[in-house]
C-alpha positions in Angstrom: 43.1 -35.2 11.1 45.3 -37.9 12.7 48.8 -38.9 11.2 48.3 -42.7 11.9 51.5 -43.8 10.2 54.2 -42.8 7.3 56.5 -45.0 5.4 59.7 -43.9 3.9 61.7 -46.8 2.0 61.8 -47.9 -1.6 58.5 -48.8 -3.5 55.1 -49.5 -2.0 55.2 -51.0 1.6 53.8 -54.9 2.2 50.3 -53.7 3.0 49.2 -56.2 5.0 52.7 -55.8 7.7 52.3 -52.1 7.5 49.0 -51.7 8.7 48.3 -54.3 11.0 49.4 -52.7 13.8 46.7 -50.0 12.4 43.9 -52.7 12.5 45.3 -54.5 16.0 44.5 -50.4 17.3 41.3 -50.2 15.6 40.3 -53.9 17.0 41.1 -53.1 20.4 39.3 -49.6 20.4 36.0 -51.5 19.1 36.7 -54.2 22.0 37.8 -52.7 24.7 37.9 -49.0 23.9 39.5 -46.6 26.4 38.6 -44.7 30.2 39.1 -41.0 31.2 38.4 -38.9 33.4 36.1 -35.9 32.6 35.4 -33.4 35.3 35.9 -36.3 38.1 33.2 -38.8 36.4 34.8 -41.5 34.4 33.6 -42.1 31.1 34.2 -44.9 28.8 34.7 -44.8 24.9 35.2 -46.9 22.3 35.3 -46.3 18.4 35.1 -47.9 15.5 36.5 -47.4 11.4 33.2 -46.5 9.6 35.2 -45.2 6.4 38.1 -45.9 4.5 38.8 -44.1 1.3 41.1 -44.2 -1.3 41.9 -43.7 -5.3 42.1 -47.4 -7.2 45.9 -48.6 -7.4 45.7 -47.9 -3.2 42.4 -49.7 -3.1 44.1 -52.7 -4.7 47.4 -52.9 -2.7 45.3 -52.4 0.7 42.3 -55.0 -0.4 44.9 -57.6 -2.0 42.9 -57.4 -5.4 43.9 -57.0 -8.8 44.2 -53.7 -10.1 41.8 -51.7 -12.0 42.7 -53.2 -15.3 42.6 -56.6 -14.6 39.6 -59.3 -14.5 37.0 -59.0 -11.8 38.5 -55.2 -10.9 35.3 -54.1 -9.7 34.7 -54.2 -5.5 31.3 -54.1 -5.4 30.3 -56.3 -8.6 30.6 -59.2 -10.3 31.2 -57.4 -13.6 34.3 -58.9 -15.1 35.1 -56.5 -17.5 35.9 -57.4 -21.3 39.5 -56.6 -22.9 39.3 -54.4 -25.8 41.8 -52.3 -28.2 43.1 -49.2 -27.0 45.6 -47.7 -29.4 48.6 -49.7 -29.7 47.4 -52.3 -27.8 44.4 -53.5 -25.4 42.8 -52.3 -21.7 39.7 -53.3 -19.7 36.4 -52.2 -20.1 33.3 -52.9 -18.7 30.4 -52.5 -20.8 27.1 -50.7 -19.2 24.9 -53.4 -17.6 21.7 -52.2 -16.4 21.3 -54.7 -13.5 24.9 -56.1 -12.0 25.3 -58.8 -9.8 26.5 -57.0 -6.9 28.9 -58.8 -4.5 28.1 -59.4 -1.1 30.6 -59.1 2.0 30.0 -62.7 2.6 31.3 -63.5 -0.9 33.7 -60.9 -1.1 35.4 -62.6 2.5 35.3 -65.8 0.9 36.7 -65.3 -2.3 40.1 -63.4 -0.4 40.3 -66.5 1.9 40.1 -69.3 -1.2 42.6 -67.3 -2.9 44.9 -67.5 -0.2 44.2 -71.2 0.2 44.8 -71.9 -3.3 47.3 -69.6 -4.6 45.7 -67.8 -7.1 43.4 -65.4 -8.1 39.7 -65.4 -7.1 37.2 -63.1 -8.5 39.6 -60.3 -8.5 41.0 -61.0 -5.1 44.7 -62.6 -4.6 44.2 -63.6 -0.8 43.2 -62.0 2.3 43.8 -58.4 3.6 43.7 -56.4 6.9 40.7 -55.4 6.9 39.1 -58.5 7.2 39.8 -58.9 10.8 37.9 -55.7 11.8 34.5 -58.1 12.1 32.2 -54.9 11.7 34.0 -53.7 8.8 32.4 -54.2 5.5 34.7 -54.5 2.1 32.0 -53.7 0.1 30.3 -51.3 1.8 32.4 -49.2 3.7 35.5 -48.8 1.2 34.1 -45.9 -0.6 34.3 -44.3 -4.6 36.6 -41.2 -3.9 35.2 -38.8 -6.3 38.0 -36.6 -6.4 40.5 -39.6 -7.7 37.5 -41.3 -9.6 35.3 -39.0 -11.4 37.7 -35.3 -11.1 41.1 -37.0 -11.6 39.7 -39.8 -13.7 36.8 -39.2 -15.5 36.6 -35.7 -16.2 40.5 -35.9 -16.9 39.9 -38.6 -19.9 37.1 -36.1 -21.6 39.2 -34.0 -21.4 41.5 -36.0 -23.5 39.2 -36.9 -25.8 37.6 -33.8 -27.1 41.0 -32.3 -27.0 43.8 -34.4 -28.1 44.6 -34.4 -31.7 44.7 -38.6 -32.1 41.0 -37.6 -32.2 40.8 -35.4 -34.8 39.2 -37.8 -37.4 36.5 -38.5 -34.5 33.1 -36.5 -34.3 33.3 -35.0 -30.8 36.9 -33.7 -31.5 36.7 -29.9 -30.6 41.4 -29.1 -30.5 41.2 -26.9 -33.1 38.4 -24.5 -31.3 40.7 -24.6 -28.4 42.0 -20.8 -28.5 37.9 -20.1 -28.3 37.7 -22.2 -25.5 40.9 -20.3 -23.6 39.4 -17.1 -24.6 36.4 -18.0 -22.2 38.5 -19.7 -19.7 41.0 -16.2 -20.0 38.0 -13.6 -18.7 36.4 -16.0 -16.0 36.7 -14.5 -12.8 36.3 -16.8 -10.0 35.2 -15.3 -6.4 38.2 -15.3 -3.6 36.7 -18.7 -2.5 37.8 -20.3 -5.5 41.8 -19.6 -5.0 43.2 -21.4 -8.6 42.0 -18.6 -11.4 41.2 -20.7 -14.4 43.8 -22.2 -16.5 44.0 -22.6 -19.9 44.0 -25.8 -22.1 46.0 -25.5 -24.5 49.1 -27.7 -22.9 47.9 -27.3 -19.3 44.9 -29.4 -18.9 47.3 -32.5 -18.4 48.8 -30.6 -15.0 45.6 -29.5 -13.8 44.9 -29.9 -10.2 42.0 -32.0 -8.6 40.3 -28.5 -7.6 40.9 -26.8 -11.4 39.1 -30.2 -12.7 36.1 -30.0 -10.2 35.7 -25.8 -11.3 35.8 -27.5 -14.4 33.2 -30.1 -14.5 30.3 -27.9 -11.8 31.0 -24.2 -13.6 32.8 -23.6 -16.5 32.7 -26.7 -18.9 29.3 -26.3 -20.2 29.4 -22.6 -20.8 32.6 -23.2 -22.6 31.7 -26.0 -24.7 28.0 -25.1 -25.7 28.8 -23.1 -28.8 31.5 -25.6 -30.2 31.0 -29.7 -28.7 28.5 -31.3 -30.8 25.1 -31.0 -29.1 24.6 -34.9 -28.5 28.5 -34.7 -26.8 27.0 -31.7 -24.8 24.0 -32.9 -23.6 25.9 -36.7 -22.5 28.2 -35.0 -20.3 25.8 -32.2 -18.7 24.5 -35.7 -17.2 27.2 -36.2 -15.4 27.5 -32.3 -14.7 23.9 -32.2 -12.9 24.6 -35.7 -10.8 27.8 -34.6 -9.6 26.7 -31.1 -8.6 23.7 -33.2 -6.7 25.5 -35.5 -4.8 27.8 -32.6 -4.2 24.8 -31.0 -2.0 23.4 -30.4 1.2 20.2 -31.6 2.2 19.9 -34.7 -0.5 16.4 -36.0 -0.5 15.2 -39.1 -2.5 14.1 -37.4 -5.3 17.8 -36.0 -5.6 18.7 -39.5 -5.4 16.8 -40.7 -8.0 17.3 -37.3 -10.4 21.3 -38.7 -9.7 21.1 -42.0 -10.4 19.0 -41.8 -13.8 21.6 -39.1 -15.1 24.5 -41.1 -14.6 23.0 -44.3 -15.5 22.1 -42.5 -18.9 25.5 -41.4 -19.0 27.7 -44.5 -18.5 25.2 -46.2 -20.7 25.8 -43.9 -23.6 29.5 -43.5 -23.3 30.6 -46.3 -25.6 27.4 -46.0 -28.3 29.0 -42.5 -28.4 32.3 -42.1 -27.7 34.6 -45.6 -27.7 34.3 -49.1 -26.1 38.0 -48.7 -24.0 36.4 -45.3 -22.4 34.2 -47.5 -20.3 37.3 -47.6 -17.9 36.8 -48.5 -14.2 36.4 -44.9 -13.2 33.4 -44.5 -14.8 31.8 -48.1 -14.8 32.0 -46.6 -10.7 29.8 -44.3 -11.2 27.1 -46.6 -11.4 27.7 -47.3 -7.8 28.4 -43.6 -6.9 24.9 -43.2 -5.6 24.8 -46.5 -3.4 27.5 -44.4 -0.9 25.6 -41.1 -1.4 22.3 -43.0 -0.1 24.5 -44.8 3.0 27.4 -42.0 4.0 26.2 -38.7 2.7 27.5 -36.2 0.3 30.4 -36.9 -1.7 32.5 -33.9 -0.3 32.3 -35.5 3.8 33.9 -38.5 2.4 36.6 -37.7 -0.5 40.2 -37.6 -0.4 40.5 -33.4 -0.5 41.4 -33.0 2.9 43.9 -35.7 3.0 45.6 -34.9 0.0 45.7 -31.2 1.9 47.0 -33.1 5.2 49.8 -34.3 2.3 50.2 -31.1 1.2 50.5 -29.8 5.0 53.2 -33.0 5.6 55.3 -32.0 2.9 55.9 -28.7 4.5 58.1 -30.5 7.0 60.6 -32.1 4.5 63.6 -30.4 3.8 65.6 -32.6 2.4 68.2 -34.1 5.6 67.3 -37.5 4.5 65.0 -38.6 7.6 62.1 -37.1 6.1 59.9 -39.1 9.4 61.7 -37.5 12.1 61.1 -34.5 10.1 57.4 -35.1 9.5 56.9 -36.3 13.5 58.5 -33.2 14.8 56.8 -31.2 13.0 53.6 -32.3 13.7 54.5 -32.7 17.3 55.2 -29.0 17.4 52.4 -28.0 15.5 49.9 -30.1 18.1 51.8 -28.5 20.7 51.1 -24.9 19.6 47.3 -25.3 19.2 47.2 -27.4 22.6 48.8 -23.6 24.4 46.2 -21.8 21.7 43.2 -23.4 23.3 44.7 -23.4 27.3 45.3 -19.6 26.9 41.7 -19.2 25.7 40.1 -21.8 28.6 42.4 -20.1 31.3 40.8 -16.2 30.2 44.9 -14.9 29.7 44.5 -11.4 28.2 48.5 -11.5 26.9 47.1 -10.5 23.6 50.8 -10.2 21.9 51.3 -14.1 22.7 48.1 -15.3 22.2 48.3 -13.9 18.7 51.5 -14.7 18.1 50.5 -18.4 18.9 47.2 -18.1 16.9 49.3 -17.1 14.2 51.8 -20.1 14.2 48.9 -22.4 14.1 46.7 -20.9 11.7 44.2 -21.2 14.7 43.2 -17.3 14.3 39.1 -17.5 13.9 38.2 -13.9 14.7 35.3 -12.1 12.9 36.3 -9.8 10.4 35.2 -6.0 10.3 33.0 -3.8 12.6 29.4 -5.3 13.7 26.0 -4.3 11.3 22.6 -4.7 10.7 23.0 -8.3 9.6 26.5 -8.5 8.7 30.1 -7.4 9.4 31.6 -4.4 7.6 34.7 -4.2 6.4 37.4 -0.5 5.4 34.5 1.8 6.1 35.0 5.3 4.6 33.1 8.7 4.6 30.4 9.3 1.3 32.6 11.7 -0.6 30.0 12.4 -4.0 26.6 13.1 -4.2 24.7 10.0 -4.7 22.4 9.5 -7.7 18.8 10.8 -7.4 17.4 7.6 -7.5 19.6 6.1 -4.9 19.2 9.1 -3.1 15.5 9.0 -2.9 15.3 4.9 -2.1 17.5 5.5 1.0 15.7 8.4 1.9 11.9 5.8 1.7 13.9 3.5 3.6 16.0 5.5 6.5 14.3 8.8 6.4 17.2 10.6 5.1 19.2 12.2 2.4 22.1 13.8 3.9 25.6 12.8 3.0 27.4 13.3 6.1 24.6 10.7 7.4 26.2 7.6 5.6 29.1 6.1 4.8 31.1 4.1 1.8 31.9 0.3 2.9 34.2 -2.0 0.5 33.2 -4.9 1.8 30.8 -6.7 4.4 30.9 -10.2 5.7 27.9 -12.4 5.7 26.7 -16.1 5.9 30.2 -17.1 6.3 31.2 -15.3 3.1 33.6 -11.8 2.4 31.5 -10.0 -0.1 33.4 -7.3 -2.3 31.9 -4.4 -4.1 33.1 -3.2 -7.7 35.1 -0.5 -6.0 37.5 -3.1 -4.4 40.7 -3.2 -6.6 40.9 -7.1 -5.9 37.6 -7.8 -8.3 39.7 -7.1 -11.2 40.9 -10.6 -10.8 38.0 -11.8 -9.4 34.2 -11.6 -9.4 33.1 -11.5 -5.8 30.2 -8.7 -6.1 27.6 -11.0 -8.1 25.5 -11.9 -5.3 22.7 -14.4 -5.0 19.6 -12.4 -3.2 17.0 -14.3 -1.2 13.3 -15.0 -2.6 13.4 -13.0 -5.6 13.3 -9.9 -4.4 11.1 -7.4 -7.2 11.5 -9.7 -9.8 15.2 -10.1 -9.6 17.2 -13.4 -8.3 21.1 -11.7 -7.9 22.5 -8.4 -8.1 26.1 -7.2 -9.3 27.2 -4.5 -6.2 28.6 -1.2 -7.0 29.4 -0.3 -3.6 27.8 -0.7 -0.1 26.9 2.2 1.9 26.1 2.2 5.4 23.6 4.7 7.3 25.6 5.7 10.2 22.8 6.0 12.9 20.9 3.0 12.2 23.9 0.6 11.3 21.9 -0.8 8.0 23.5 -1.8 5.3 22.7 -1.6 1.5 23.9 -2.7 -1.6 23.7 -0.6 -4.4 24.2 -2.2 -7.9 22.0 -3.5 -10.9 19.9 -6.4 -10.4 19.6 -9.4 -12.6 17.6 -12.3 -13.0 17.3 -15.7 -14.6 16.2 -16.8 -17.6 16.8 -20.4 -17.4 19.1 -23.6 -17.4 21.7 -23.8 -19.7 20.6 -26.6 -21.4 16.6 -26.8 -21.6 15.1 -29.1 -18.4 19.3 -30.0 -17.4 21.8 -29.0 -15.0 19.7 -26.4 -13.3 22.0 -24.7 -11.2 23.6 -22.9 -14.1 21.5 -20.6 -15.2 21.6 -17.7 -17.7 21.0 -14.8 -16.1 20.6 -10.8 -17.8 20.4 -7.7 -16.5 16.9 -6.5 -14.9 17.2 -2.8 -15.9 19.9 -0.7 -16.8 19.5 2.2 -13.6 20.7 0.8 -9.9 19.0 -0.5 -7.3 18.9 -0.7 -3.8 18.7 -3.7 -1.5 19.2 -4.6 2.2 22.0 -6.8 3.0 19.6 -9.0 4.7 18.5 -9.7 1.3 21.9 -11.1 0.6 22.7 -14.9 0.5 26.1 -15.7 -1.1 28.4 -15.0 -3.6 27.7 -16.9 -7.1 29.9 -18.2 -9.4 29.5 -16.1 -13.1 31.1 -17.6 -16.3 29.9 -15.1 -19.3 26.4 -15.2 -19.5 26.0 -18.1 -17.1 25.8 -17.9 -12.8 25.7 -20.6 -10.5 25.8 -21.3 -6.6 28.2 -23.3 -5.1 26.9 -27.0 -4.1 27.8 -26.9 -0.3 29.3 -24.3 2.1 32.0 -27.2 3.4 34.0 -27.9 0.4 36.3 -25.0 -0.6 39.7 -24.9 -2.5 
């Protein structure tokens, strides 16, 4: 993450003086790039923007367009919009068409150019920008939909609004006055440690939650809430865009994915105004139609959203204390902060052993990557203690068909292991009262069960192997018949414990009463 400018003045900067210098860099580093040496052999570079991401108002003020309420708001159609009622008085909406006429850059270039010749307005566009003189860089195909402004922020947000809000309650999707129902599930939902903002409830909170609490929302714990108390039409409209978000969300997107995507959220922004109200077809989620267009060209939605540099923001803030030059505050900072790693990384290539300092420095710059725990049969294990009790007969017999013995003395209690870059807890850990991070996905459904909910771990102390001990559970199916697959009700195999290798072990899931599910992708945490 690079700092490429800040601005610090009154309103919005001139977009088009502040980041020219930003484009004249970008220019020259496509033209002429840069040499250095590398281990005596010179090597040239040169780079390129292939990105630039943003929520809507930013999008307009950096493009020159109108904003997302006004005529022709839409960057990568032709789609005017319509203006309709909207309480008191009147907003944008653009009704579901089926096959837009999507804009081309050549158009899009033109129409910024003919507005700045005549002074006014062109199909959405009020004159030229800075992009344009980037000559690789396409408007309309490599200014992206950020998800986490559009859909989380935006989308989700405004459902949120509308099942909840009383100005509904004449309406049939209203659901306010089952809201204490829904905070009693939201109340004993307990998140794994990955997922660091426990679950708020709605009742006059929703409006503050954060762009993480609204994705949780929307992937985990909206469906399981809602099924016993939204109408099932309401239900089954927004598990639509549940399952397409949690696909583009993935890893390893094939076509069929693809397709599966764009036919759910098709169906959904088609069936948002027949259902809901012709002013929810807002911007945001006339987007979506286009979500899948940036999946297919750049990848999942989580390598190119705004997360991490609302977290850079977040980081930046840190800096400010209030002496009234907030960017020498922010440059120093960062300047220091650059520093420290730079030392971090020379101590490590130059083998210094001054352990103190090195963790000292590793600490300042949050650089410390070490593995956790003592080294396993396939994982890391973590507060290892002696086995104090007898262990049950059945346990005690599997471990003794497995390691060839019984005796006590011979194994040892573990709290928790590492695996598959996750921590895994058992029940005995005083932290899962909080949070859930024993219900554990197992690999290939091993004797008929999918996941198991870990007791403890024990260890034999010759071998190193490692075993969890727990009941296992399985699946019974989706949520919603042939929808949103990853959410699955699961149930409990048998009522005795089991015993399974940790090498069985993939991850930790994501439980929400009756209901488990896996995390999309391994790269986007809170």
């Amino acid at each position: 993450m690079i700092l490429w400018g800040i601005w610090q003045g009154v309103g919005k900067p001139k977009m088009c003086m502040f980041l020219k210098p930003l484009v004249l860099d970008l220019h020259n580093l496509y033209q002429i790039g840069m040499t250095f040496l590398v281990d005596g052999r010179t090597v040239s570079l040169r780079a390129m923007l292939i990105l630039a991401t943003m929520d809507l108002q930013a999008r307009a003020y950096v493009l020159n367009m109108t904003q997302h309420n006004g005529l022709n708001g839409c960057l990568y159609c032709k789609e005017p919009g319509v203006v309709v009622a909207s309480g008191k008085g009147n907003c944008r909406s653009y009704p579901y068409n089926e096959s837009p006429i999507l804009r081309s850059e050549e158009e899009a270039r033109n129409s910024a150019t003919l507005a700045r010749n005549e002074g006014k307005r062109i199909d959405g566009f009020f004159g030229e920008n800075v992009f344009m003189y980037l000559p690789y860089f396409s408007m309309t195909k490599n200014v992206t939909i950020d998800y986490m402004h559009g859909v989380l922020l935006g989308v989700t947000k405004k459902f949120l609004d509308i099942w909840f809000d009383s100005k509904h309650s004449q309406n049939a999707w209203y659901i306010g006055d089952k809201i204490k129902e829904v905070d009693a599930i939201l109340k004993k939902i307990k998140p794994p440690y990955f997922i660091h903002r426990r679950p708020r409830i709605l009742s006059n909170t929703y409006h503050h939650w954060k762009a993480s609490e609204l994705r949780n929302w929307l992937l985990f714990y909206a469906l399981p809430c809602l099924n016993e108390y939204l109408p099932q039409v309401y239900l089954v409209h927004f598990s639509c865009l549940v399952e397409a978000v949690y696909i583009l969300l993935s890893e390893g997107i094939d076509q069929s994915d693809l397709d599966r995507a764009e036919e759910l959220l098709n169906a959904f922004c088609r069936n948002v105004a027949p259902l809901y109200m012709d002013n929810l077809m807002s911007l945001n989620v006339h987007n979506l139609t286009h979500l899948v267009t940036f999946v297919k060209s750049w990848g999942p939605l989580w390598g190119w959203s705004c997360f991490a540099f609302e977290s850079f923001n977040g980081e930046i803030t840190k800096a400010i204390h209030g002496t009234g030059n907030v960017c020498r505050e922010v440059f120093w900072f960062l300047h220091a902060q650059k520093r420290v790693q730079k030392n971090v990384q020379q101590m490590h290539s130059n083998g210094m052993n001054d352990t103190k300092v090195l963790g000292f420095l590793e600490r300042l710059s949050a650089a410390s990557h070490k593995q956790i725990g003592t080294e396993a049969l396939h994982c890391n294990v973590i507060k290892i203690q002696d086995l104090r009790e007898d262990l049950h007969d059945d346990i005690r017999d599997k471990l003794r068909e497995i390691t060839n013995c019984d005796n006590r003395e011979s194994f040892s209690v573990v709290a928790k292991i590492a695996r598959n870059g996750f921590t895994m807890y058992s029940m005995a850990v005083n932290k899962v009262k909080k949070q859930n991070s024993y219900t554990l996905l197992l690999e290939n459904n091993q004797d008929g069960a999918d996941m198991i909910e870990v007791e403890r771990y024990i260890m034999h102390n010759q071998t190193h192997q490692v075993f969890a001990v727990g009941r296992l559970m399985k699946k019974e199916g989706p949520i919603l018949d042939r929808r949103v697959p990853h959410l699955q009700r699961v149930s409990y195999l048998r009522n005795n414990q089991d015993v399974v290798r940790v090498g069985k072990i993939v991850e930790p899931l994501i439980v929400v009463g009756k209901y488990a599910a896996r995390l999309p992708n391994h790269h986007e945490r809170d």
